[in-house]
RODO-2510 file (C-alpha; in nm, 4 decimals, decimal comma):
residues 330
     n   res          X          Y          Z
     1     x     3,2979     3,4661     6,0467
     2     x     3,6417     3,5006     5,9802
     3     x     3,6465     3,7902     5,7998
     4     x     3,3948     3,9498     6,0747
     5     x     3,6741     3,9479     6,2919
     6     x     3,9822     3,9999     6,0917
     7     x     3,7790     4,3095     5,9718
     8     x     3,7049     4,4195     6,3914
     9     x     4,0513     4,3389     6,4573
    10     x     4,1269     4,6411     6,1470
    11     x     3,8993     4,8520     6,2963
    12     x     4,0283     4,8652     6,6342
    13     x     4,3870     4,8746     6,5116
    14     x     4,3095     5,1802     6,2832
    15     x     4,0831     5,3411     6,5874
    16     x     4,3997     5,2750     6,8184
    17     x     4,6202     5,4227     6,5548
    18     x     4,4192     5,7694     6,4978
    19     x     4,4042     5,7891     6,8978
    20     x     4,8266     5,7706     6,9278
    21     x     4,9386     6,0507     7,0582
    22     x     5,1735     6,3212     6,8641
    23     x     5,5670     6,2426     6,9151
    24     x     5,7466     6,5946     6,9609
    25     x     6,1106     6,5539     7,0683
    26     x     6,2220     6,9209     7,2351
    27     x     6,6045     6,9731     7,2785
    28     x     6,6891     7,2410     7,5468
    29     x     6,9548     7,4638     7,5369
    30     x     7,1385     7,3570     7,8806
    31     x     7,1195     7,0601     8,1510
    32     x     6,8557     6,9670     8,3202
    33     x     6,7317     7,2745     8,5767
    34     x     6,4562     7,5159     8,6433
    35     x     6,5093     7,6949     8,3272
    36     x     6,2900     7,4664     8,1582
    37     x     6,0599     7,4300     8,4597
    38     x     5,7750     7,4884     8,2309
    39     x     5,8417     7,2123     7,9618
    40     x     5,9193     6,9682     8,2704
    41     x     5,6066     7,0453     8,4400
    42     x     5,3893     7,0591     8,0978
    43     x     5,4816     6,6842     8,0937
    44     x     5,4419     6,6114     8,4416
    45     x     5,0933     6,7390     8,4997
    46     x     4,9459     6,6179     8,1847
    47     x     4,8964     6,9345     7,9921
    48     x     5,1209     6,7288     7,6578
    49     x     4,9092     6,4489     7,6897
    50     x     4,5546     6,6577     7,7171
    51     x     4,6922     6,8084     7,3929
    52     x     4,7612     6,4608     7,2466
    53     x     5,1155     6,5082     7,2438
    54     x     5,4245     6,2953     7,3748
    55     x     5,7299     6,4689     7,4520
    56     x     6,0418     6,4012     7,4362
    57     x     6,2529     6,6561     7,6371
    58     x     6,6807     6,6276     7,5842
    59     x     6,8831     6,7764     7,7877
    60     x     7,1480     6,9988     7,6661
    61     x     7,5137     7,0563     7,7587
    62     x     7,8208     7,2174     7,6891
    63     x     7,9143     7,0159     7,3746
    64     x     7,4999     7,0117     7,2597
    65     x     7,4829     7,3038     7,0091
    66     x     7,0598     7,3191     6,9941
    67     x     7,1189     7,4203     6,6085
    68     x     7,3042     7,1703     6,5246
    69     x     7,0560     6,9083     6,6835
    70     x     6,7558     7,0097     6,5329
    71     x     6,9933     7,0826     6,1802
    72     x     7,0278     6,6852     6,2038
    73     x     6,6946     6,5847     6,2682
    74     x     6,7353     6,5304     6,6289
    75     x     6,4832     6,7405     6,7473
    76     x     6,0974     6,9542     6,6410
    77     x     6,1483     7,2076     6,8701
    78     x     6,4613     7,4215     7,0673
    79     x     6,4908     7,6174     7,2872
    80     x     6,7328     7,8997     7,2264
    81     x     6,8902     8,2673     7,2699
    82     x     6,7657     8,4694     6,9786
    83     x     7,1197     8,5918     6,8865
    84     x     7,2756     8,2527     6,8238
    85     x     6,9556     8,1138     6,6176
    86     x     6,9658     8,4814     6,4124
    87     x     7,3533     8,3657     6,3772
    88     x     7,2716     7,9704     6,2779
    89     x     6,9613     8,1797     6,0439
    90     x     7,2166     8,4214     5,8491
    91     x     7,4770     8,1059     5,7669
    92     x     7,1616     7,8611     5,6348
    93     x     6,9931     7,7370     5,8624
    94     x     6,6107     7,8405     5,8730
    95     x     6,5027     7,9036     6,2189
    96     x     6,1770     8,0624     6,3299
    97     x     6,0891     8,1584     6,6507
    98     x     5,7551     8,0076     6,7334
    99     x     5,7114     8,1372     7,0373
   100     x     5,8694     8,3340     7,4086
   101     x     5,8486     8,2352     7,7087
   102     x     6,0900     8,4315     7,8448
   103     x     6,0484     8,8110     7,8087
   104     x     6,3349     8,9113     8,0103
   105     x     6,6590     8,8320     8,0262
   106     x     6,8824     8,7176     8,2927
   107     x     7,2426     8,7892     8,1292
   108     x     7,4851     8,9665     8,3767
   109     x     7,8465     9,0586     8,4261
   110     x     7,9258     9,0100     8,7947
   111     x     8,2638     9,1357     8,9424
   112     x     8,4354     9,1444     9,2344
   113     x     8,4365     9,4860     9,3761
   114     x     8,7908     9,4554     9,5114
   115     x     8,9222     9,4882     9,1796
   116     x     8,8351     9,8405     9,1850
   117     x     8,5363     9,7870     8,8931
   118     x     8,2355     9,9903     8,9841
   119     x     8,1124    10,0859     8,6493
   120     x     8,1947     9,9902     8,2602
   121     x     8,4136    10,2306     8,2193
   122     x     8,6811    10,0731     8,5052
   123     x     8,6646     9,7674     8,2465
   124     x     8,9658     9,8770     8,0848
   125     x     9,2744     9,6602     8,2049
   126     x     9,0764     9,3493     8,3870
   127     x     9,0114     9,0083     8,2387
   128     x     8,6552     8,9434     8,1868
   129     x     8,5287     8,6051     8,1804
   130     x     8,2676     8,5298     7,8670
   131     x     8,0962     8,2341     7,8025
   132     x     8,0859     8,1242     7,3911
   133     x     7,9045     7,8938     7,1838
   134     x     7,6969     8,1713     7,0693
   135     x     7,6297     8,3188     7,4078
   136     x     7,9175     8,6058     7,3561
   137     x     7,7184     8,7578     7,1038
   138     x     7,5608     9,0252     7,3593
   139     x     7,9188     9,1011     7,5516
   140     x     8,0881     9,1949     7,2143
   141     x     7,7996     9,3664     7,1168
   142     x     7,8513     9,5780     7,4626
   143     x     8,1848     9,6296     7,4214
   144     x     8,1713     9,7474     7,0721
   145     x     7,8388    10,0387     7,2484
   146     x     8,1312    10,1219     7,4862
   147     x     8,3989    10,1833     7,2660
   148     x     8,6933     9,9334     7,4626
   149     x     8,9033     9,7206     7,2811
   150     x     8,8413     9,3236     7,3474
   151     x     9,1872     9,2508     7,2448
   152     x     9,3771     9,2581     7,6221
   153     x     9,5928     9,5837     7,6769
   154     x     9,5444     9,8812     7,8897
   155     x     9,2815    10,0611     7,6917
   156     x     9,1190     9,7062     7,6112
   157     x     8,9642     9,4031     7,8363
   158     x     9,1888     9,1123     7,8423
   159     x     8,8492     8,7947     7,7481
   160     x     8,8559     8,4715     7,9052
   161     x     8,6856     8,2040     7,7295
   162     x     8,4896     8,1402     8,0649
   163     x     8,3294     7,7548     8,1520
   164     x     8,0131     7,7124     8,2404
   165     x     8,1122     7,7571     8,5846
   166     x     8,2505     8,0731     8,8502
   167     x     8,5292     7,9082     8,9103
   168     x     8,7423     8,1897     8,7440
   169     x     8,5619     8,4219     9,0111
   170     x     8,6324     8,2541     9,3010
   171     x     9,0049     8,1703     9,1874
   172     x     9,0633     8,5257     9,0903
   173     x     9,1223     8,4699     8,7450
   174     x     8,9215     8,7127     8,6335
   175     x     8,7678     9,0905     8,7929
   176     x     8,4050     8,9742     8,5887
   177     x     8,2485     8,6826     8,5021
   178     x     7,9266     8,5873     8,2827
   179     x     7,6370     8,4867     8,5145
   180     x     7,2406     8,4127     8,4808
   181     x     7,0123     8,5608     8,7564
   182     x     6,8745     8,2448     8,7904
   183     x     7,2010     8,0064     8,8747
   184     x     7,5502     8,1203     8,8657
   185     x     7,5018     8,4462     9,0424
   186     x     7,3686     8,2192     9,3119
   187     x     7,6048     7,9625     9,3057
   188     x     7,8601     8,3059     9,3917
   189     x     7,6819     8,3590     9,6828
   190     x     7,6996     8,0222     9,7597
   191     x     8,0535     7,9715     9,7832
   192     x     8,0663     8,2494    10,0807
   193     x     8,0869     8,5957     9,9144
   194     x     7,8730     8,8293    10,0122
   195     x     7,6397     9,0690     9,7842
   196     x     7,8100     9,3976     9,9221
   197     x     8,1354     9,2446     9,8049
   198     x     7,9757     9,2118     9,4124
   199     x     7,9250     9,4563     9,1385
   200     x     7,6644     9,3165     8,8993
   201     x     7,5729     9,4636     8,5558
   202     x     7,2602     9,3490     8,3824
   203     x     7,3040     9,3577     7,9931
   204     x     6,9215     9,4672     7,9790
   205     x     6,9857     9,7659     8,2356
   206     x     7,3182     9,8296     8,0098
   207     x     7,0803     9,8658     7,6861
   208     x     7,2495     9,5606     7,5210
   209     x     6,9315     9,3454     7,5933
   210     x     6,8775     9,0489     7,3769
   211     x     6,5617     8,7874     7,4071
   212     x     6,7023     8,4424     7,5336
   213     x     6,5122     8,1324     7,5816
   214     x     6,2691     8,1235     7,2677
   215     x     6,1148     7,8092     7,0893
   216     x     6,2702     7,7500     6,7484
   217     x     6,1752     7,5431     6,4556
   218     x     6,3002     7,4894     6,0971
   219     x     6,1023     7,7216     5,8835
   220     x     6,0057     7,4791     5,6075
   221     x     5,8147     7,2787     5,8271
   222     x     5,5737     7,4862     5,9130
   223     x     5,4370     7,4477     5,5717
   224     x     5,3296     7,1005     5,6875
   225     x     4,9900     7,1339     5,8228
   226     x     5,0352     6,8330     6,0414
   227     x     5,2926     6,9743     6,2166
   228     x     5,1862     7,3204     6,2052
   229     x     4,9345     7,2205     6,3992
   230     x     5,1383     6,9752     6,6330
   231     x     5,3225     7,2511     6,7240
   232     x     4,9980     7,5041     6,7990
   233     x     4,9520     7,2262     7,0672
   234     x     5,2771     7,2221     7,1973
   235     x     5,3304     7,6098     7,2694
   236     x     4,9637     7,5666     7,4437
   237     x     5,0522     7,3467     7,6641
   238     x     5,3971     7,4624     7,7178
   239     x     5,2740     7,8209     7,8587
   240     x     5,0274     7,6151     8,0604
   241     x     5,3373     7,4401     8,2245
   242     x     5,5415     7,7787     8,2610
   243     x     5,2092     7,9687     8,4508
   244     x     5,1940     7,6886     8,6491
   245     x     5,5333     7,6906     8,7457
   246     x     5,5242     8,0528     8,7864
   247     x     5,2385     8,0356     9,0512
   248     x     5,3846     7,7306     9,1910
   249     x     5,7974     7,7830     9,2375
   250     x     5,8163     7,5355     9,4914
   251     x     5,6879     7,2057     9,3499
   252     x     5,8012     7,2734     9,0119
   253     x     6,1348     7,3066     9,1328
   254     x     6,0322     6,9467     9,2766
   255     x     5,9419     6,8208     8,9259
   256     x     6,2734     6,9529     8,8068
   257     x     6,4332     6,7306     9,0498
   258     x     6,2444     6,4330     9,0024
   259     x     6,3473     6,4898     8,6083
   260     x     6,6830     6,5302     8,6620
   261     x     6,8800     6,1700     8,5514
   262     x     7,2074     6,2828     8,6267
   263     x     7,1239     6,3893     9,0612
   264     x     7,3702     6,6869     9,0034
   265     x     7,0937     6,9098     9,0803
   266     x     7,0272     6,9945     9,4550
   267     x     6,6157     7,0658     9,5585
   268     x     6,7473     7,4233     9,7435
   269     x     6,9613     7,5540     9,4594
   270     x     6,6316     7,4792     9,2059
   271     x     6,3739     7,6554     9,4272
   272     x     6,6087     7,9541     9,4706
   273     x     6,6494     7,9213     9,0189
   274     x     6,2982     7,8784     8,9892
   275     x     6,2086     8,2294     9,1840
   276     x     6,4576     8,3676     8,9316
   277     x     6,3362     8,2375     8,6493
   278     x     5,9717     8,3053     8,7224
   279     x     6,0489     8,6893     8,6974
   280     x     6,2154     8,6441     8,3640
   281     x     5,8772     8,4583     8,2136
   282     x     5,6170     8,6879     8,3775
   283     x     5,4207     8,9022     8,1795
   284     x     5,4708     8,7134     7,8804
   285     x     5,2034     8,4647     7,7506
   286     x     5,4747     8,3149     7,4818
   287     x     5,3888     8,5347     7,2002
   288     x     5,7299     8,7372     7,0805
   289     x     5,6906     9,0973     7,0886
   290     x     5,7960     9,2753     6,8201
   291     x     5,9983     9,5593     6,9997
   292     x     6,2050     9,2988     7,1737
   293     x     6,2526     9,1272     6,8343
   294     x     6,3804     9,4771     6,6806
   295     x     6,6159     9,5058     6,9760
   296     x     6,8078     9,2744     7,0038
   297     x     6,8618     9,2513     6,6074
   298     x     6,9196     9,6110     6,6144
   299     x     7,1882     9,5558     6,9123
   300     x     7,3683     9,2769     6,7044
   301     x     7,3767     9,5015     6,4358
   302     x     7,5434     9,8133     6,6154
   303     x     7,8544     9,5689     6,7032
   304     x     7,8978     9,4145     6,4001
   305     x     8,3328     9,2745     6,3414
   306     x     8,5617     9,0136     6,3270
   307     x     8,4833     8,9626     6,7499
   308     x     8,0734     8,9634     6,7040
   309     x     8,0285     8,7330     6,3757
   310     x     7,6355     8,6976     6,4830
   311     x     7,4422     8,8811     6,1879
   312     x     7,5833     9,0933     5,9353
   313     x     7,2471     9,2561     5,8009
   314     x     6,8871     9,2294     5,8588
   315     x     6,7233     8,8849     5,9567
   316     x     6,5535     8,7415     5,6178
   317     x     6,1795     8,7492     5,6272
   318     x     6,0124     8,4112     5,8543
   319     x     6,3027     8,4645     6,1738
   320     x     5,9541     8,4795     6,3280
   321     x     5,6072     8,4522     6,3350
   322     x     5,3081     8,4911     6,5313
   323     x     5,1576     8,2055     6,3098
   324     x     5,2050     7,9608     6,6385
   325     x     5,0923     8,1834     6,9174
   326     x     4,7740     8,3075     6,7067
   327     x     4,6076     7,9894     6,7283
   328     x     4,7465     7,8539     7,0556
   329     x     4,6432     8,1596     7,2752
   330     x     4,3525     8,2056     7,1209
***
């Protein structure tokens, strides 16, 4: 009798065991917002868990390098720009885009069109503010297309290593600053100037277009069938959260909230992101497209010096791969 139970209690240990669901730990590239509505709202309604998957979404930061995260174990999955995992790729570290959600790209130059600047070429003299951490890849890359100097000077722009804020706008400490569609040109607009009073450049409209938010994973892994297919799940139900959040700005902007620990985020400020952001992800179903792909290595590659370290030759073979996307859209 007593091995008649010892041997049911077994059996419903090792049925509980092959029912656990799949840990994935996901590290964004930023804080908490409606970037990652998609990811956030893939948890909240229960696409993960229909896959059989529990995730673990981090929050990033300005002293959270994504490459650096998942270099240490910290994470499966990041999100990130292409350029700076193409940078991390070239100096070791084997990333692979999985998968891309976004298929445009938000990056902009916004200035103040009391300084005069009304098109690149009145760049020459002003102080441009440029954020780093492997998201000035695509402004030295413009700069090098137009031919000024980034080293201050009269002929050159003068570059301010710009926070993750417009406060160098609004102080005046700088005719341009880097913005996103999706939140800082927003917050300008917020803080009482007015559209008429802005110049904005779009690094896609410039021809300097690079793909941002992508999944990334280490290459090697992907040999592990397990996880292979852990992460076939994932990008599933991933572009199942970022469809729904497309069709439904409002209450994922509301699932942002609720996810966000910290309260810094306001419910206004998240819809008005998540309208943004929903124009950046439509049209793609998270497979990378080639073309875009070529781009943007082609526009690191036109800029290469000393002020755009990102690549200095042609991505190694596995920078990306369809392998994901095959099965999960399928």
């Amino acid at each position: 009798m007593k091995k008649m139970v010892a041997g049911l209690a077994l059996g419903l240990m090792m049925a509980s065991g092959a029912q656990a669901a799949d840990h994935v730990t996901l590290q964004l590239k930023w804080v908490t917002q409606a970037q990652f509505a998609g990811y956030y709202v893939a948890k909240d309604k229960g696409f993960y868990k229909a896959e059989n998957l529990d995730v673990t979404i981090k929050p990033g930061g300005p002293d959270i390098a994504p490459e650096q995260v998942i270099a240490g174990g910290g994470a499966d999955v990041i999100v990130d720009w292409m350029a700076a995992a193409l940078a991390a790729r070239e100096r070791g570290l084997p990333l692979t885009n999985i998968a891309q959600p976004f298929k445009h790209g938000g990056l902009e130059l916004v200035c103040l069109k009391s300084t005069g600047i009304t098109s690149p070429k009145d760049f020459p003299g002003h102080t441009l503010g440029v954020w780093f951490f492997g998201n000035e890849y695509p402004f030295y890359a413009w700069m090098a297309k137009l031919g000024i100097p980034t080293d201050g000077g009269p002929k050159g722009v003068t570059v301010l290593k710009q926070a993750f804020n417009v406060d160098p706008l609004l102080q005046h400490q700088a005719a341009c600053i880097s913005a996103m569609t999706y939140n800082e040109y927003g917050q300008v607009l917020d803080a009482g100037i007015k559209p008429d009073e802005l110049v904005t450049f779009n690094y896609l409209k410039e021809g300097v277009g690079m793909l941002e938010d992508g999944l990334y994973v280490l290459q090697p892994k992907l040999k592990d069938a397990a996880f292979d297919n852990k992460m076939v799940r994932f990008v599933r139900a991933s572009m199942k959260g970022w469809k729904w959040a497309e069709a439904h700005p409002t209450e994922a902007a509301k699932i942002v909230i609720d996810n966000d620990a910290s309260g810094a985020q306001t419910l206004s400020h998240q819809e008005y992101m998540m309208k943004e952001v929903a124009k950046l992800t439509e049209g793609s179903n998270g497979a990378l497209d080639p073309a875009d792909y070529k781009e943007t290595v082609q526009t690191l590659l036109s800029a290469v010096s000393k002020d755009n370290p990102a690549i200095t030759k042609e991505p190694t073979k596995g920078a990306w791969t369809h392998e994901i996307t095959d099965k999960a859209l399928k």
